[in-house]
C-alpha positions as CSV (number, residue, x, y, z in Angstrom):
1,X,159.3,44.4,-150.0
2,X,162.6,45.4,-148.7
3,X,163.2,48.2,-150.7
4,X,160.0,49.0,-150.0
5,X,160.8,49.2,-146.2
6,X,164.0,50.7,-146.5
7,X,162.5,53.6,-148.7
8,X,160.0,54.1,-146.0
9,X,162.5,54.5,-143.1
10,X,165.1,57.0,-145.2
11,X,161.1,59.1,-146.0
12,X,160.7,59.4,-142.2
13,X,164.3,60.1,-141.2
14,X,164.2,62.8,-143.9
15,X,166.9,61.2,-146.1
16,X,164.3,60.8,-149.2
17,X,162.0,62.7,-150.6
18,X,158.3,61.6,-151.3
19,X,157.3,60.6,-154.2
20,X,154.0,62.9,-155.6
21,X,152.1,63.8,-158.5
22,X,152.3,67.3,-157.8
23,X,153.5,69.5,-160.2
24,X,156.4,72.4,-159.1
25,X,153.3,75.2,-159.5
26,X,150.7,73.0,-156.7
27,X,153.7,72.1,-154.7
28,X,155.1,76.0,-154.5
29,X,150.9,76.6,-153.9
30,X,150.3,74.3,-150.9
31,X,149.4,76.0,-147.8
32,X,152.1,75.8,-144.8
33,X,151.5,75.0,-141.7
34,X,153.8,74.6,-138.3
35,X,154.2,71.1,-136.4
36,X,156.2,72.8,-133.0
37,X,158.8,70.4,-131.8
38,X,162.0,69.7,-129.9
39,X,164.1,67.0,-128.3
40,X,162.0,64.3,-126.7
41,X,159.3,65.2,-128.7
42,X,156.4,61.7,-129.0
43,X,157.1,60.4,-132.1
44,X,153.7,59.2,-132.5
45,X,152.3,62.2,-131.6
46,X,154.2,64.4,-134.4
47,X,154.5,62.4,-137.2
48,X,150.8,61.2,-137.2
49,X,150.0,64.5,-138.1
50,X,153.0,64.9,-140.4
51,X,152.1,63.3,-142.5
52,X,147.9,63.9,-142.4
53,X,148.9,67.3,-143.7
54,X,151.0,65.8,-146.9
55,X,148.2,63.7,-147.7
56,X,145.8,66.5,-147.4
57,X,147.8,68.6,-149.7
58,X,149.2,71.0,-147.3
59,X,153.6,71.4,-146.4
60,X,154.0,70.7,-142.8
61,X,157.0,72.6,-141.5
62,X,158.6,71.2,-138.7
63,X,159.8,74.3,-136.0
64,X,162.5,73.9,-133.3
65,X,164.2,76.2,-131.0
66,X,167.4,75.6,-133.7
67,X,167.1,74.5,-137.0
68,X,168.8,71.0,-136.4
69,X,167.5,67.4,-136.3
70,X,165.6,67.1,-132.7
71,X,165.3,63.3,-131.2
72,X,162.0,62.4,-130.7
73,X,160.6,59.7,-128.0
74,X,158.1,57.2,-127.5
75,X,155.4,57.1,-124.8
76,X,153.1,54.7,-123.4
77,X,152.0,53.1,-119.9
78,X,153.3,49.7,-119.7
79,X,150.8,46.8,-118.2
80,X,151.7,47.2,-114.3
81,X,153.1,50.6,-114.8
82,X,150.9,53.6,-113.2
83,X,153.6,56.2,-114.9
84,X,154.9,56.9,-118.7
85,X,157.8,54.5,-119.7
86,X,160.2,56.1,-122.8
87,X,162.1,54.9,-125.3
88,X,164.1,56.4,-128.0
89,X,162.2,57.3,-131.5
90,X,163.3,58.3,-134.7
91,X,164.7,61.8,-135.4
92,X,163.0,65.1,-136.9
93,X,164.8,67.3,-138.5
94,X,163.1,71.1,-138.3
95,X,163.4,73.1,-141.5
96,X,163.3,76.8,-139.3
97,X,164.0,78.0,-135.6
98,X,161.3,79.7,-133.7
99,X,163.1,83.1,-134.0
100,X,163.0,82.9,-137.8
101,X,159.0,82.2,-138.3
102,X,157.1,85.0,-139.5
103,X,153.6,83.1,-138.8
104,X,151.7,85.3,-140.6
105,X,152.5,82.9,-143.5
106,X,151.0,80.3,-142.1
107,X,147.4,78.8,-142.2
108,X,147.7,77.2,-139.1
109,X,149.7,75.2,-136.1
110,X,150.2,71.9,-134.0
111,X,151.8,71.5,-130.6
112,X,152.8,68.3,-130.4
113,X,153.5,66.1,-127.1
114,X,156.2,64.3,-125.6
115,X,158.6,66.0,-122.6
116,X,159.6,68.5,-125.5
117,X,156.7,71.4,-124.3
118,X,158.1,71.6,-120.9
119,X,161.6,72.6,-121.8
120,X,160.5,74.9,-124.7
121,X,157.4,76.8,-123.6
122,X,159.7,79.5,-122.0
123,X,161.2,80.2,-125.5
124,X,160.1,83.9,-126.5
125,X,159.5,83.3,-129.8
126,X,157.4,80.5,-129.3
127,X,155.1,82.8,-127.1
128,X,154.9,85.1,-129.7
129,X,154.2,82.7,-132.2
130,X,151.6,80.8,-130.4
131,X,149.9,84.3,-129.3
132,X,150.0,85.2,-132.7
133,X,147.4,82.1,-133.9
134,X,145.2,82.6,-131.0
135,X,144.9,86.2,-131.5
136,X,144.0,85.9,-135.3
137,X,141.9,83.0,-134.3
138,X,143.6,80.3,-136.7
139,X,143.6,76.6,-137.0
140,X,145.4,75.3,-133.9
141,X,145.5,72.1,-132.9
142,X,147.2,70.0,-129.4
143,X,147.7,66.8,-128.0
144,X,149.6,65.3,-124.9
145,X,151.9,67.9,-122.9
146,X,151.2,70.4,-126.2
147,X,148.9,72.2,-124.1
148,X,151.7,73.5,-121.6
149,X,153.1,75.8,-124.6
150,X,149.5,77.5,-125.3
151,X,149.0,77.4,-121.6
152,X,152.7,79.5,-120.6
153,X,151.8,81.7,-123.6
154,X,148.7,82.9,-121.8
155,X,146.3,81.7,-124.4
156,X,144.2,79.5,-122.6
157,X,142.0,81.1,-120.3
158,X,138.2,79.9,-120.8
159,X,139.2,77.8,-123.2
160,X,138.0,74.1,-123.3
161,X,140.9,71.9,-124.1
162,X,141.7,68.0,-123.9
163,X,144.7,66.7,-122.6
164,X,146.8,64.0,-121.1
165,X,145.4,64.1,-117.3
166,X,148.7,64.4,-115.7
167,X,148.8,68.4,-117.4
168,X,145.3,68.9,-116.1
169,X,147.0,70.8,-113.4
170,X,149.1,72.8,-116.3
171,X,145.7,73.7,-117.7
172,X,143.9,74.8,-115.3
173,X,146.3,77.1,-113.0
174,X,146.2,79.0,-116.0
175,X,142.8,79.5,-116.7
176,X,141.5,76.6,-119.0
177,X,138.8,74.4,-118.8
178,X,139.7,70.5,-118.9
179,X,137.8,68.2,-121.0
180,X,138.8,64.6,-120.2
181,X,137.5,63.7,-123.8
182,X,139.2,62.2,-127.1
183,X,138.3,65.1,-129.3
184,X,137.7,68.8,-127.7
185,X,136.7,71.5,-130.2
186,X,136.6,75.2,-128.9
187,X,135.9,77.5,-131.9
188,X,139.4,77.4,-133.6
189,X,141.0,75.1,-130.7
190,X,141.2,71.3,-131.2
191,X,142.5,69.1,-129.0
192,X,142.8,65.5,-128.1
193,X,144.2,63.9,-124.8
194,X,147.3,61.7,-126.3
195,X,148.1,59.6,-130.0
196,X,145.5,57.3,-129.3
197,X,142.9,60.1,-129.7
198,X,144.6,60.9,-133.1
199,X,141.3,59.2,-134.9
200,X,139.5,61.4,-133.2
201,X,140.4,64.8,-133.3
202,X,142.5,65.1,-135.9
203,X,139.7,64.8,-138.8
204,X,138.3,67.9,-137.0
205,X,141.1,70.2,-137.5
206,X,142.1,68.7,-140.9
207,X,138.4,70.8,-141.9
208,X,139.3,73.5,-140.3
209,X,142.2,73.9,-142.3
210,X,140.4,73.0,-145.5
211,X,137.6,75.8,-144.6
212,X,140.6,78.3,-144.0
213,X,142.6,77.3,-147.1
214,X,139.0,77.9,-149.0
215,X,137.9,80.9,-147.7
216,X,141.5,82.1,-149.0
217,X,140.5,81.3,-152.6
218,X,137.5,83.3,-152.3
């Protein structure tokens, strides 16, 4: 059991690789697609996801303003609290910067949550990025404070989106529609108000990435 545990924390850390079944062809054949990050990212929030995509047989690649290890946080209202204690998470390491994506090679994206949006939504290859999957009306997916990097890009004008309530503001000055709901799907948008929604909405955008990875094939 305690090798067991150890081999589980050096897998999220990044220090060990996963075990699979895959050979090198379906591993060089999986689909990639783009967890956005950076520091004080929600842990919870970003490696829930992670690690849906592995198991769905697609290569999450984590992207950062720099490609460096990024600390992530933890979030939640404590009993008596009306306002988000943190605490210090595990680490993330992100395999390209912003600058270096070319997202064209990518089936889709996921702007996770956690104080992280707020300081990197100004970053100009982010917008471009972001833009980039709206305009060719991709799988995107967002939870938490994700929503303030879709809405600084621009990209969220009429669109129906869930978030934490404290960014309804975020959403709204520029154009969106809030949904105080667990899972909000607008066409190729899926969102979900924080990780406790991650039952809800993620299943949705999980087959939207299937559909896109199929209609590929064909």
């Amino acid at each position: 059991m305690k090798i067991r545990i150890a081999l589980l924390v050096l897998v999220l850390l990044g220090l060990a690789p996963l075990a699979s079944a895959e050979t090198p062809q379906q591993a060089t054949n999986r689909e990639k697609v783009l967890i956005i990050v950076g520091d004080a990212t929600e842990t919870v929030d970003t490696l829930y996801p992670y690690f849906r995509l592995i198991e769905g047989g697609y290569e999450p690649v984590v992207a950062g303003p720099e490609k460096r290890r990024f600390q992530m946080v933890m979030h939640e209202v404590k009993p008596g609290w009306t306002i988000t204690k943190e605490w210090e998470g595990y680490t993330i390491e992100a395999k390209i910067a912003f600058k270096d994506v070319k997202p064209e090679q990518y089936l889709g994206i996921f702007f996770s949550g956690g104080r992280a949006p707020e300081y990197i939504r100004d970053n100009p290859d982010l917008i471009r990025i972001t833009r980039y999957f709206f305009e060719k009306n991709k799988p995107i997916a967002s939870v938490c404070h994700g929503v303030e990097i879709p809405a600084r890009a621009g990209c969220v004008k009429g669109r129906r989106m869930a978030t934490v309530p404290k960014c309804q503001f975020d959403l709204e000055v520029c154009g969106g529609i809030f949904v105080n709901e667990p899972c909000v799907v607008d066409g190729n948008l899926v969102s979900g108000r924080t990780f406790h929604d991650h039952g809800q909405y993620m299943g949705k955008w999980m087959k939207m990435l299937d559909d896109a990875r199929d209609a590929k094939k064909k």
